[in-house]
Legacy VTK file of the C-alpha trace (Angstrom):
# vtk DataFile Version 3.0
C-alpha trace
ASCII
DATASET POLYDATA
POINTS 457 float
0.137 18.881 -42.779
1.654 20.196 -39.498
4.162 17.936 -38.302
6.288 17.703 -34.702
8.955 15.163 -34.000
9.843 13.663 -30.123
13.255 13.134 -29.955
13.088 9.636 -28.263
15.430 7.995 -26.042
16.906 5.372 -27.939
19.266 2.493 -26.967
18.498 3.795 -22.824
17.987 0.822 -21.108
14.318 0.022 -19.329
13.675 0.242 -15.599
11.200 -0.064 -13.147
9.260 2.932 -12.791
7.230 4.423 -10.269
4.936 7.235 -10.359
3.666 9.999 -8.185
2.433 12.984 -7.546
0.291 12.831 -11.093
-1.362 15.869 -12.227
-5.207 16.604 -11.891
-6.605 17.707 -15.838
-6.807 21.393 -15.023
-3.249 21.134 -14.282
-2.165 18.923 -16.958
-4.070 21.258 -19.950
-2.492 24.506 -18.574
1.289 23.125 -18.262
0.583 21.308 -21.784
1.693 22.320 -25.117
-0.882 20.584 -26.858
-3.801 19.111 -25.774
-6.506 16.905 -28.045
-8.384 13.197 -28.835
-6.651 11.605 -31.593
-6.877 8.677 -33.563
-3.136 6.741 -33.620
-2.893 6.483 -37.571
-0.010 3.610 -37.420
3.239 3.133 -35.973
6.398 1.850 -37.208
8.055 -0.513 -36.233
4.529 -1.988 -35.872
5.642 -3.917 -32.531
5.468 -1.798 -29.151
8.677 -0.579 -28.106
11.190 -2.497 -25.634
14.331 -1.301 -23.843
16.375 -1.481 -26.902
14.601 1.015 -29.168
11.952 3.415 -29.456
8.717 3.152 -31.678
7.206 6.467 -34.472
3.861 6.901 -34.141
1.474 8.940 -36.156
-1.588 10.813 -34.441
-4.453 12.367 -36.046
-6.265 15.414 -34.403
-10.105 14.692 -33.715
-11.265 17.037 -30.938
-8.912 19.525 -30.185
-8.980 21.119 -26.665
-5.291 23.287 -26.764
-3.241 24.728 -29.806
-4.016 22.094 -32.589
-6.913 21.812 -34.816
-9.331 18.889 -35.896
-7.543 16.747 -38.791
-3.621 17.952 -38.269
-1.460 14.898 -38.267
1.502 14.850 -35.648
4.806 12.138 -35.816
6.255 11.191 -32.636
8.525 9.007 -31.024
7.875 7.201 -28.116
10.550 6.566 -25.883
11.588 2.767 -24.749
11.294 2.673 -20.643
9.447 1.580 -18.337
8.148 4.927 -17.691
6.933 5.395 -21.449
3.011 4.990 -22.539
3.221 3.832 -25.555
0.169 4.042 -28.175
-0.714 1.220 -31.218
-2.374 1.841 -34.516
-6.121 2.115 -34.050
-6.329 3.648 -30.962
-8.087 6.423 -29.419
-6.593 8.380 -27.115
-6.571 11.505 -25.175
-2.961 13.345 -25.533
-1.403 15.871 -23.402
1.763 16.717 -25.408
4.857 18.813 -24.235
7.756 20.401 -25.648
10.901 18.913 -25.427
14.181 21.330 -25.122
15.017 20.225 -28.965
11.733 21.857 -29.802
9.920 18.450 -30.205
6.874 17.521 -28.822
6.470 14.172 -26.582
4.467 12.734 -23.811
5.074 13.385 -20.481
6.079 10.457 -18.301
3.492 9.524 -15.435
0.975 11.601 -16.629
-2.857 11.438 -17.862
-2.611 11.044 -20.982
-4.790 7.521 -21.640
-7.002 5.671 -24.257
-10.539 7.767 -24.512
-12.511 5.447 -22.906
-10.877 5.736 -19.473
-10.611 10.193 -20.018
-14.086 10.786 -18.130
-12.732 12.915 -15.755
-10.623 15.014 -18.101
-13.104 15.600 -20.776
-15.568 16.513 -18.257
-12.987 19.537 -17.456
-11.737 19.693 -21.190
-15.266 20.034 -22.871
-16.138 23.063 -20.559
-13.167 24.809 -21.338
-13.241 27.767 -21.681
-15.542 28.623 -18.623
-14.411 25.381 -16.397
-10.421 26.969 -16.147
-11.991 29.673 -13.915
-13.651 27.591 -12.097
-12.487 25.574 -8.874
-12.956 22.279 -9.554
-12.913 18.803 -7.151
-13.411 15.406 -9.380
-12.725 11.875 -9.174
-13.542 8.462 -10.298
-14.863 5.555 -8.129
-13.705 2.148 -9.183
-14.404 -1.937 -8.361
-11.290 -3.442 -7.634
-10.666 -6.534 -10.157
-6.933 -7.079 -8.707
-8.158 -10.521 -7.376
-9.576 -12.133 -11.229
-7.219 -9.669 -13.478
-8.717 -7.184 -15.947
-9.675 -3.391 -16.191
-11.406 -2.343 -13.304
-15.379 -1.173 -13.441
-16.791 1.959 -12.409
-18.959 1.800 -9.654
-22.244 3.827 -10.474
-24.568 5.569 -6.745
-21.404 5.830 -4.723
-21.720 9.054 -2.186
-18.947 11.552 -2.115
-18.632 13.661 0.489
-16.997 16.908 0.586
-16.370 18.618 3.590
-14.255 22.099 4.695
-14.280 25.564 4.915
-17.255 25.497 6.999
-19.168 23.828 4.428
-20.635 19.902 3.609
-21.316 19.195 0.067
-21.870 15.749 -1.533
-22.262 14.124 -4.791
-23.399 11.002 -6.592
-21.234 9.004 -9.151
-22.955 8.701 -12.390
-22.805 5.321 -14.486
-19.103 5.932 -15.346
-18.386 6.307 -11.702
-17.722 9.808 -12.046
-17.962 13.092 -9.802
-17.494 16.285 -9.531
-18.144 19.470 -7.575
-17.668 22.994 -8.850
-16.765 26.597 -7.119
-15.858 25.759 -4.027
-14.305 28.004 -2.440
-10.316 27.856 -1.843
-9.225 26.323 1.215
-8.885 22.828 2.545
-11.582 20.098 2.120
-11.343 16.567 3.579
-12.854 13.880 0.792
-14.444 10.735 1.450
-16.595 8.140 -0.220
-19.014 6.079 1.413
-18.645 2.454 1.187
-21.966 0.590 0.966
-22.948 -2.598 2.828
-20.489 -5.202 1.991
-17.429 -3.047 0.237
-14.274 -1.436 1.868
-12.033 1.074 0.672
-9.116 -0.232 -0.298
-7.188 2.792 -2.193
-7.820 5.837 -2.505
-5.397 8.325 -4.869
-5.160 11.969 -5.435
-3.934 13.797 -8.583
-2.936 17.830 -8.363
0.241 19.505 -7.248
-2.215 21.755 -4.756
-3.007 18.913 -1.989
-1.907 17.925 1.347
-0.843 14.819 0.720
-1.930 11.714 2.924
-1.565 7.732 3.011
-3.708 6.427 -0.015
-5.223 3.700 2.234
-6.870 4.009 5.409
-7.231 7.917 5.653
-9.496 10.064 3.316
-7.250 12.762 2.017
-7.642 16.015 2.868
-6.807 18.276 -0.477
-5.493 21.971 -0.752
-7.765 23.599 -3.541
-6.662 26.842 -5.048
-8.286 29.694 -6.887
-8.576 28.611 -10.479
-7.482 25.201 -9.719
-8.685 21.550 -9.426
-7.404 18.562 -7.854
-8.810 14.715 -8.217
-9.582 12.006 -6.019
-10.168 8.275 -7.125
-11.030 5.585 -4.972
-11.061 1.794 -5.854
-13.787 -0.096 -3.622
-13.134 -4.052 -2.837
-15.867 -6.768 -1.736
-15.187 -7.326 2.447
-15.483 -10.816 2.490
-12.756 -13.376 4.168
-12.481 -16.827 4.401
-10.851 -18.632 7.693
-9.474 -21.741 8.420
-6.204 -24.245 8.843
-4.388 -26.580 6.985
-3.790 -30.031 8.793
-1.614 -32.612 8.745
-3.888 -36.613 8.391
-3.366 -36.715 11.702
-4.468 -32.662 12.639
-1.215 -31.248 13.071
-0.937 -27.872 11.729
0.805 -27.621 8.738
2.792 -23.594 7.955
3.789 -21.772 5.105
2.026 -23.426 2.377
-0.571 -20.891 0.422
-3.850 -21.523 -0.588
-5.670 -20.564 -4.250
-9.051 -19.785 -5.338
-10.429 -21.143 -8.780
-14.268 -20.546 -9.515
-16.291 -23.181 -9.829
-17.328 -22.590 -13.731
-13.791 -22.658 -14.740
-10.372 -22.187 -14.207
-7.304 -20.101 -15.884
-4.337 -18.115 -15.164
-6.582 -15.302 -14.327
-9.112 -16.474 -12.134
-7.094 -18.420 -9.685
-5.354 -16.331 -7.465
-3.002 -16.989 -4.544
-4.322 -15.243 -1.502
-2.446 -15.670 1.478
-0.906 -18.848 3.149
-0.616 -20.595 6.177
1.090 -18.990 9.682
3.008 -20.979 12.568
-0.879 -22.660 13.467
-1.863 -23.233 10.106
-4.096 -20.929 10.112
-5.002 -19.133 6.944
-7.428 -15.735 5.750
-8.291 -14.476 2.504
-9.973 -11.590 2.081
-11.425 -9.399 -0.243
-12.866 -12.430 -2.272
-15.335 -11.392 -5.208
-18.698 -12.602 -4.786
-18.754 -16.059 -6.401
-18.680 -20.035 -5.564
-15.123 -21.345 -5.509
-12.891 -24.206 -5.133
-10.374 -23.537 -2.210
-7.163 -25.592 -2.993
-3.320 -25.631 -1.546
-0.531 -26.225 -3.644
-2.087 -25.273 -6.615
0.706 -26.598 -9.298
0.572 -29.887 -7.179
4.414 -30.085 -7.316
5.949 -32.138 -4.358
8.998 -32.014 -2.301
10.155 -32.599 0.985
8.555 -29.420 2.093
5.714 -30.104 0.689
5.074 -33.646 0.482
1.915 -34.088 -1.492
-0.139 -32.874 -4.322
-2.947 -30.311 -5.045
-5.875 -30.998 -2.347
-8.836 -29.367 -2.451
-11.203 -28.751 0.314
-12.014 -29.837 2.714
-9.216 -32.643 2.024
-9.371 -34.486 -1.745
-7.153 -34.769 -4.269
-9.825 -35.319 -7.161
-11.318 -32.310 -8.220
-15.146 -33.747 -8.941
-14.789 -34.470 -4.644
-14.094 -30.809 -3.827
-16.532 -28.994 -1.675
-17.831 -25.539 -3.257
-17.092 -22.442 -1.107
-20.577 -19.677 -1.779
-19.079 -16.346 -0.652
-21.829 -13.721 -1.091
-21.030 -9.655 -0.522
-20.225 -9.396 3.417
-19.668 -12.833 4.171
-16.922 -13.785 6.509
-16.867 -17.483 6.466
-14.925 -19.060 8.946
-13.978 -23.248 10.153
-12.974 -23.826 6.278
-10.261 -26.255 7.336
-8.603 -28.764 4.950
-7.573 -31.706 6.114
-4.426 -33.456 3.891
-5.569 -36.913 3.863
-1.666 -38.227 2.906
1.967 -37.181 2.821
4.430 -38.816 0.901
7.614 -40.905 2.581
10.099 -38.092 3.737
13.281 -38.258 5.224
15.284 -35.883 7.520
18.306 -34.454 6.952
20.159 -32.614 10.288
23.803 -31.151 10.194
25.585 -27.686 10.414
26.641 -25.301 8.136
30.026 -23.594 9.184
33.029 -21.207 7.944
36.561 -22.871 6.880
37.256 -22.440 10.400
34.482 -24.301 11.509
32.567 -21.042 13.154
28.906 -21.368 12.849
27.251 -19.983 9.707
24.414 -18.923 11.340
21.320 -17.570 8.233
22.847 -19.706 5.434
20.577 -21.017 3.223
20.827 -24.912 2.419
19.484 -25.855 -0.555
18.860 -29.514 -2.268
18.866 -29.702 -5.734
17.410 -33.020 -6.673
18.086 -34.544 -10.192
15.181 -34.169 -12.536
13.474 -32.041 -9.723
11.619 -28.266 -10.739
11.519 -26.924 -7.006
14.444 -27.097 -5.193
13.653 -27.543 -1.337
15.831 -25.630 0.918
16.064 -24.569 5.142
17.905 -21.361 6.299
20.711 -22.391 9.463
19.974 -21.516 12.809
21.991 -19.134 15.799
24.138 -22.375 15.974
24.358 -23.304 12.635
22.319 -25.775 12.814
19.810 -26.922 9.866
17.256 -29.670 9.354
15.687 -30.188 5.806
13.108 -32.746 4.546
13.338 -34.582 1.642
11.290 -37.257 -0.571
12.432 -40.813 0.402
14.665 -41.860 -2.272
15.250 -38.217 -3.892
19.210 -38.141 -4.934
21.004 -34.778 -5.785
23.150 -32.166 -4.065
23.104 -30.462 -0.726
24.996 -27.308 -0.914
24.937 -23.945 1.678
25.811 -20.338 0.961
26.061 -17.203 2.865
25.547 -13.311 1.618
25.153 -12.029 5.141
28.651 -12.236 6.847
31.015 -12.089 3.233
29.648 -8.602 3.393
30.177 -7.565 7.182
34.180 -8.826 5.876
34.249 -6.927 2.922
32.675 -3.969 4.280
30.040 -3.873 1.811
31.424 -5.025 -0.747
30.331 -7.789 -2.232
32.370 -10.673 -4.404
29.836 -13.297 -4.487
28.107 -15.501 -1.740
30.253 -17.543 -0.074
29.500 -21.659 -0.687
30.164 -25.241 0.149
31.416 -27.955 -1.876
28.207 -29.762 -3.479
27.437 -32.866 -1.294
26.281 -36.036 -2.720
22.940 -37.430 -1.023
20.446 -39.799 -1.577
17.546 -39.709 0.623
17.422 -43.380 1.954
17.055 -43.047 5.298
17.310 -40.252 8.152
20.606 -38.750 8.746
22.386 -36.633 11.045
26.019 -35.193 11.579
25.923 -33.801 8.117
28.488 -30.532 8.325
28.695 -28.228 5.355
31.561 -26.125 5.182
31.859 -22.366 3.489
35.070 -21.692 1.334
35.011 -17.840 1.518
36.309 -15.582 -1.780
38.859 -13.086 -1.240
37.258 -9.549 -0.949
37.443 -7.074 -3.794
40.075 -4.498 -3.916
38.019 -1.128 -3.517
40.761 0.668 -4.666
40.857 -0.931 -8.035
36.923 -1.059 -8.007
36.660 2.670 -8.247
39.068 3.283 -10.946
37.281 1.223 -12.803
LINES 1 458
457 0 1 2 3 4 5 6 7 8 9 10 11 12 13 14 15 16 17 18 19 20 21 22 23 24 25 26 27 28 29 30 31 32 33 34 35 36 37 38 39 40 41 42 43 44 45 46 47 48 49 50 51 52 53 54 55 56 57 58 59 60 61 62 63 64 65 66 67 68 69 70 71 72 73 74 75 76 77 78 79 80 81 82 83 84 85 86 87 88 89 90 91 92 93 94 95 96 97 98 99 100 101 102 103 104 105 106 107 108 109 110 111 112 113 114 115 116 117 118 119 120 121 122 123 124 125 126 127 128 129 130 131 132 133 134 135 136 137 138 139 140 141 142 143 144 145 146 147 148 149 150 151 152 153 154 155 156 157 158 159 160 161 162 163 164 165 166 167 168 169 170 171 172 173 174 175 176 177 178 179 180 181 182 183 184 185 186 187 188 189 190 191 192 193 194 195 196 197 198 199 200 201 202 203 204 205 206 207 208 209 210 211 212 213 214 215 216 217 218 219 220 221 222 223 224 225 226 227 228 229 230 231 232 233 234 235 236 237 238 239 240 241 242 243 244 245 246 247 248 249 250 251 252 253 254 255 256 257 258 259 260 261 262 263 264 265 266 267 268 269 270 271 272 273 274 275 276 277 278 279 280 281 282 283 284 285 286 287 288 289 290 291 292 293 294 295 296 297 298 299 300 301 302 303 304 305 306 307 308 309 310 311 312 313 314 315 316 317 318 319 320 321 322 323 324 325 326 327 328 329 330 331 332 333 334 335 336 337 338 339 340 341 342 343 344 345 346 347 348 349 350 351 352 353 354 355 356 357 358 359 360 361 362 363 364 365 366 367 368 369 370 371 372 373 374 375 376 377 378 379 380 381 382 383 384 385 386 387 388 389 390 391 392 393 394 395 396 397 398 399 400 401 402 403 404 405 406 407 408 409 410 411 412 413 414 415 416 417 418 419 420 421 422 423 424 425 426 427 428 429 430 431 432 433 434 435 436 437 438 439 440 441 442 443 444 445 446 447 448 449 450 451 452 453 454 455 456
């Protein structure tokens, strides 16, 4: 048994990480130290790893592409970030592995190594090796977008790929995995773009390979640099053009802004298939687009919690609370329905409360947020002060809690940057009986933090 140990990085804290500039296969099977399919034996501990740890994993060679053979067992670590793929027991999965400077082996970060099921692209290269390394090579994938019901996203199967540069045109065909590609070209600079049919937009389109000129990834069809000897990838994800238009209205037809509208289909509802899509602007207007073919129920305020922002519950439309009343909403590939306006058919009593937020020295506070927390109450509701100071906030008739205001924005012009906390009011005591006005909130500002003492420490 050959084994190679990854020197992890344990107790390194996770964070958020973003990649670019991925390799395309050719790229990733040169610059690799291994390359192969392997089966993930079992790893210990047997829970995925989190930011405080790292997780062993043992990998058994079954179609070996780059210095490894079939059956040679390999233990790694997998490191504990954000940025780390980490495998489970059972798995099947297509490994680039690199050598670390302790003479380990590990995975890169942000690269293409993935489960075998999603490796079309790079087996297509790696099972032609050795001929398809000589070879200049221009490949891709062409996806459905699911980012609207959750889920992996399907491969789109007939989609026409056009390839054009160098004084030459040449198209292709994705197959029933969605895949393409197009051989010995010759080098120079190709522009590549898929062709949407009726109903579908592109909405992302992303290239792999160091050898590209690289472009905005929606919006533009990317124009790639290809090499002698070299390949480069280009995936695109397709999304259904649909929309649906309307406004949100008060019982009485006023518009109603900012609150945000869901979609749940018709044969059933979970965390997955309702989505939020957009909400409402200064007219109440609202658009959501790029709705999957389907019949729906269109609803705002989804979790049907209510406040003084918001004074009722969930309503479907075109204005019911009760579920069994809501019209259905048939959007079929193209459509762009528009007039879809719901109608609130009842607020709740409110009350209104008007005052000023203001420094110690009774300067305006202009941007503070005001914020009610109401005893017993999940969403607090809150208003931001005007040029003057000024705020008005809504509340449920008969809500009682505390009105309190805090500032980031001029604490930091003081402290030059620095920052020692917002600064706040003293909590004020209200209960929403009746309408009031005069209400002044006044900031107590910290003391700034000593810079000096901030960088020794």
């Amino acid at each position: 048994m050959r084994r190679a140990v990854l020197f992890g990085l344990a107790g390194v804290s996770a964070w958020a990480c973003s990649c670019s500039g991925w390799p395309s296969a050719h790229e990733a099977w040169r610059n690799s130290k291994k390359v192969f399919t392997g089966e993930v034996i079992k790893t210990d501990p047997a829970k995925i790893s989190d930011s405080d740890g790292d997780t062993t994993a043992w990998l058994r060679v079954v179609e070996p592409f780059k210095g490894t053979k079939a059956g040679e067992i390999y233990e790694i670590g997998q490191g504990g970030t954000s940025c780390d793929w980490n495998t489970r027991a059972g798995q099947k999965v297509l490994f680039y592995l690199i050598e670390t400077e302790e003479g380990g082996l590990r995975m890169p970060r942000c690269h293409r190594s993935t489960e075998v099921s999603d490796a079309t692209d790079d087996l297509a290269f790696l099972r032609a090796l050795p001929h398809s390394a000589s070879r200049t090579r221009i490949s891709g994938l062409v996806f459905r977008s699911r980012r609207t019901t959750g889920g992996p996203e399907p491969r789109m199967n007939g989609i026409q790929i056009s390839i054009e540069g160098e004084g030459l045109l040449r198209s292709a065909t994705t197959n029933g995995e969605g895949f393409f590609e197009l051989l010995d070209l010759p080098p120079g600079t190709y522009r590549v773009s898929a062709a949407a049919p009726k109903g579908w937009r592109i909405e992302f389109r992303y290239v792999m390979g160091s050898s590209i000129q690289r472009q905005a990834t929606s919006g533009t069809d990317p124009a790639v640099g290809l090499g002698a000897k070299t390949g480069v990838s280009v995936n695109f994800t397709l999304v259904e053009d649909t929309s649906i238009g309307g406004r949100v209205v008060s019982p009485e037809g006023q518009p109603i802004a900012g609150v945000c509208l869901d979609l749940a289909p018709v044969d059933g509802e979970n965390a997955q298939a309702a989505q939020s899509f957009g909400c409402t602007d200064a007219d109440g207007r609202y658009q959501l687009r790029e709705v999957p073919v389907g019949a729906y129920l269109v609803s705002v305020n989804r979790m049907g919690s209510v406040s003084g922002k918001r004074p009722f519950g969930r309503i479907f439309y075109p204005g019911t609370a009760r579920r069994q009343e809501a019209g259905v909403v048939q959007v079929d590939l193209g459509a762009k329905l528009t007039g879809m306006d719901i109608r609130i058919p009842g607020f709740e009593p409110t009350v209104i409360l008007r005052g000023r937020v203001v420094f110690r020295e009774r300067s305006p506070a202009p941007r503070a947020n005001v914020k009610f927390r109401g005893t017993g109450s999940t969403e607090p509701d809150g208003a931001t002060a005007a040029a003057d100071g000024s705020f008005t906030i809504s509340l449920l008739r008969g809500a009682s809690g505390e009105l309190v205001a805090e500032d980031f924005s001029a604490i930091r012009v003081r402290c030059r940057g620095l920052m020692p906390g917002p600064a706040t009011s003293h909590p004020l005591i209200v209960t929403a009986a009746a309408n009031r006005d005069g209400i002044e909130l006044r900031l107590q500002s910290q003391p700034c933090p000593d810079s000096r003492r901030l960088n020794r420490e």
